[in-house]
N, C-alpha and C positions, 0 to 999 in steps of 0.2 A: 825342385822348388818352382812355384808358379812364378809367370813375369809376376805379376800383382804384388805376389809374397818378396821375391826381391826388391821390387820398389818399393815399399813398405817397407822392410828391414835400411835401404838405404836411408828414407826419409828419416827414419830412428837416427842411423850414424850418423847425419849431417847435423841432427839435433844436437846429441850427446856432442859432438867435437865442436858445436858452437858455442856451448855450456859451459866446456872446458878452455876453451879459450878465451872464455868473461870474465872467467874466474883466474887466470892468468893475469889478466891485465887489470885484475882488481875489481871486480863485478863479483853477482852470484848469478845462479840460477835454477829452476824450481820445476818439478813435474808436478801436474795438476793443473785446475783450467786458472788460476790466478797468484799472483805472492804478493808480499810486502815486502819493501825491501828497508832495510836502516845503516846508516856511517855507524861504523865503531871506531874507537881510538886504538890503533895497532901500528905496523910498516908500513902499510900502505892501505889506503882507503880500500878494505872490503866490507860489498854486501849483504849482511847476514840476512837469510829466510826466514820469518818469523809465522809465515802463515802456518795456522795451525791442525792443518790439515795435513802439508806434505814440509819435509826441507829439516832441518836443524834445530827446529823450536821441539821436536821430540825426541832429543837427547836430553839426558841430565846437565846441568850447568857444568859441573867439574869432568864432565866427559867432553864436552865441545875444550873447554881451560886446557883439556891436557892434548890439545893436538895442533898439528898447525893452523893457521884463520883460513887457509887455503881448504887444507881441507876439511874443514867446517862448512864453509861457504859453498862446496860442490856437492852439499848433500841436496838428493834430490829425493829422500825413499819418503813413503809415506808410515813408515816406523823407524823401532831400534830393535833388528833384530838379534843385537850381540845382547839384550837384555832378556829374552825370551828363549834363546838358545842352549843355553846352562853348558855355556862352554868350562872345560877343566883344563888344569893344570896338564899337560902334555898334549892336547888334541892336537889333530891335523884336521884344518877348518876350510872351508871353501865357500870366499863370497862369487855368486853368479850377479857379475853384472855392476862390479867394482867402485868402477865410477873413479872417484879423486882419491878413494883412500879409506875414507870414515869405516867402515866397517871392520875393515882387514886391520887396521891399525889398533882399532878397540880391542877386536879380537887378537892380535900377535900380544896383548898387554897380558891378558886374560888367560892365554894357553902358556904363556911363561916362557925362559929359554928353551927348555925341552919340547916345544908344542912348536908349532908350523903355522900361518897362515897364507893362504895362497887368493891372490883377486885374479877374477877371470874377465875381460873386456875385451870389445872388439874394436874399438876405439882408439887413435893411434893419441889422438889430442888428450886424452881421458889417462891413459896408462903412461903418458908421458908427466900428468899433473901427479898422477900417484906416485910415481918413482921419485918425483922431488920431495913429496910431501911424506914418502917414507925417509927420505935421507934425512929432513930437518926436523923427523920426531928421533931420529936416530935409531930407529929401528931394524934390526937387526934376522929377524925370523918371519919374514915376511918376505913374498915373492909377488911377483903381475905377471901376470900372462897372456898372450893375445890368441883372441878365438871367441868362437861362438856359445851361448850358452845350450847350443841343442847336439856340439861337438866339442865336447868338454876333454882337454891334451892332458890329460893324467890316465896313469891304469885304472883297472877296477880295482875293486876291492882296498882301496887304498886311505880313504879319509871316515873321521869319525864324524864329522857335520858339516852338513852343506844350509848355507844361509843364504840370504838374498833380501835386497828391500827395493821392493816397488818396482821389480822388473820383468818376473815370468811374465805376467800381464802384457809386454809389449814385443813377447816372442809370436814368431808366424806359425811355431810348429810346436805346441808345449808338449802334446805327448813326447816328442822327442828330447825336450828338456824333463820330461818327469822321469824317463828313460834312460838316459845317464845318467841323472843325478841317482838314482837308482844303481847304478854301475859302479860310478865312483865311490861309495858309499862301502865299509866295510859292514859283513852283516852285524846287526846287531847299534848302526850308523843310524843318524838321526838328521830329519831335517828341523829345523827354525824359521819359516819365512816371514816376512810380513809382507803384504799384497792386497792389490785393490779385491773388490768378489762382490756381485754384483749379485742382487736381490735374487730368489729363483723365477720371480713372475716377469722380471724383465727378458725380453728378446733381445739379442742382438740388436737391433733397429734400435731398440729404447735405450740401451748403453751407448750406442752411438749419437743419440741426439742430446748426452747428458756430455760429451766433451770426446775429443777426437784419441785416437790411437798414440799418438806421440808424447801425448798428455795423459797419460795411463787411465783411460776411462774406455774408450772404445774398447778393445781389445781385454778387457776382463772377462776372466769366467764365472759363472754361478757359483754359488755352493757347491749346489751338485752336482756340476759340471767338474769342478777343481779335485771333490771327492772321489767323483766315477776315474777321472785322471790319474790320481795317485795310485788308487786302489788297481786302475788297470797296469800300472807299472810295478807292481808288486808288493806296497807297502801297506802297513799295519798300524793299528795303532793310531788313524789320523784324526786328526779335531781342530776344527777351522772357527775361530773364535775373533768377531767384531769387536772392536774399538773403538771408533769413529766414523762419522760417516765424511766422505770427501764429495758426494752429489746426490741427490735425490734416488734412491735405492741402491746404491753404490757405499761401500765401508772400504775402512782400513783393516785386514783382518790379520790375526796371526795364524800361521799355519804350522802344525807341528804333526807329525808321524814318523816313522819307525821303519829302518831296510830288517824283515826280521832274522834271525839266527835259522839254522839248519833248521834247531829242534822247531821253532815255532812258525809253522806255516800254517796257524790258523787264516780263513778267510777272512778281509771285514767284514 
């Protein structure tokens, strides 16, 4: 990895562990270039994100209700990927890029006692908020684990869907995140992401002057870029579908495709 790329992935961890220690101490905090913040009436004075772009205002009401305010208040993704995922009843699920909890927690609801979910962060402050915040939903099938999203610590062939909200985008190396996720993926394994995905006419230059890398806007891929990605790690089946726009040729997209089976190794 270049000096650059490590500097850049630092400046991400000092973000995320600032995030999670706001939220700690009764703050929230939001990727994206702005939030709003509001008091609710709970244990203690937290933040909720309301902006409706990135944060917590894109869950359901009764999905934020059933979890802790903690971690409600550490959502930073710019979707709800446990909505788009079509997780079942026994999955073994994998958020890249965890955060405080929200997603792994939805999803451990969703794949039931038989089903697994696992959050992956690199983040010590981050996986320290989620361990609490699994212990006071009382959750029980759910694990964190520390690491990288481009060096994902499970075997291959192992998990039936890999999720993520709002964070390939601020990887230095994504082929190597489409690459494992690729790996860990049982064939026939699905992904569900939601992610920034930047206009095809915009350059680099022009996502970078629309809001910086740590704030998930730099660091997006194209369409086609995301496409030619996945598709160069083996998978099938992909369709990258806008929702929102979060900056000026810049969307919230969901992303869904397919690790395929022996038999089907058609090309996209």
């Amino acid at each position: 990895m270049s000096e650059q790329s490590t500097d850049l992935r630092e400046t991400v961890r000092r973000r995320y562990a600032a995030a999670a220690v706001k939220v700690s101490e009764g703050g929230s905090a939001c990727c994206g270039p702005e939030s709003v913040d509001v008091d609710i009436d709970i244990d203690i004075d937290i933040d909720i994100d309301i902006d409706g772009s990135f944060g917590s205002a894109l869950y359901a009401t009764d999905q934020r209700d059933a979890l802790p305010a903690e971690a409600v208040a550490a959502s930073l993704g710019c979707g709800n990927p446990t909505a788009v995922a079509e997780l079942r009843e026994g999955d073994r699920v994998l958020d890249l890029g965890s955060g405080g909890g929200i997603d792994v927690l939805l999803s451990g609801r969703r794949v039931g006692p038989t089903g697994k979910a696992y959050g992956l962060d690199m983040t010590e402050e981050m996986l320290a908020l989620a361990l609490a915040n699994a212990e006071k939903a009382g959750a029980t099938n759910v694990e964190f684990l520390k690491g990288t999203i481009e060096a994902i610590p499970l075997p291959a062939n192992t998990l039936d869907v890999v999720i993520s909200n709002c964070v390939i985008n601020l990887s230095v190396d994504k082929a190597a995140v489409f690459a494992e996720t690729f790996r860990v993926l049982r064939p026939g394994g699905r992904i569900g992401v939601s992610d920034v995905v930047a206009e095809d006419a915009l350059t680099p230059e022009q996502r970078a002057e629309r809001g910086d890398h740590v704030g998930c806007i730099a660091g997006a891929l194209s369409f086609a870029e995301y496409r030619a990605g996945l598709a160069a790690a083996g998978f099938t089946g992909i369709d990258i579908t806008p929702t929102h726009s979060v900056a000026d040729g810049m969307h919230s997209a969901i992303i869904r495709a397919t690790k395929p089976t022996t038999r089907d190794t058609t090309p996209e």
